[in-house]
N, C-alpha and C positions, 0 to 999 in steps of 0.2 A: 099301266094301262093308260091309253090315249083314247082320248074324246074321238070317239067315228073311227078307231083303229084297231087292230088285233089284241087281244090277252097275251105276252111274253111269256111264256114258262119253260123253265130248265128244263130239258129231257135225260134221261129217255121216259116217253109220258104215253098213257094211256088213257084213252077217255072212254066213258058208257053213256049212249046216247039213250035219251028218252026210250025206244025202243027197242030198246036191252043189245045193240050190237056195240062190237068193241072196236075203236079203234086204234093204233099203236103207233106209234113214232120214236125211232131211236136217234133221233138227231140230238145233239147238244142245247138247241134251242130252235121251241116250237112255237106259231103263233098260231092263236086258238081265234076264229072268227064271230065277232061279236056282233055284226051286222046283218049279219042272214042272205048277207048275196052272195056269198062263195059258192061257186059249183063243184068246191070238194071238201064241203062241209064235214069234221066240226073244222080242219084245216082254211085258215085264209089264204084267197088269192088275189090278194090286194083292189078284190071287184069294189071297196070302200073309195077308193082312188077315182071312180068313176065320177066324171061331172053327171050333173041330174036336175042342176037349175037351168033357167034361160039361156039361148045365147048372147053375147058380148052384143052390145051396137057396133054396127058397122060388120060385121061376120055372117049374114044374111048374103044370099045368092041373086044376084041383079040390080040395085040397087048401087045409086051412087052415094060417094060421103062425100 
């Protein structure tokens, strides 16, 4: 496991969510979303990859450097 990254686990893997639904993956290796912005939770889709701080100086619209 990586800092702000998905859970690794061998498959084929099944998880039971908080609210008793199941769900299954028969791949060789599955990454379990540990951030909670995945839109196809418990599965990550790498929405942890998203920037969410400021933007850079100089990346701003109108504006000379």
């Amino acid at each position: 496991m990586t800092e702000r990254g998905p859970l690794l686990v061998e498959g084929p893997v099944e998880v039971v969510a908080a609210d008793g639904s199941v769900h299954t993956s028969d791949r060789f290796v599955v990454a379990i979303c540990t951030c909670r912005r995945s839109r196809i939770l418990p599965w990550c889709d790498t929405s942890h990859r998203r920037r969410t701080g400021p933007a850079p100086c100089g990346s701003g619209t109108g504006g000379q450097i």
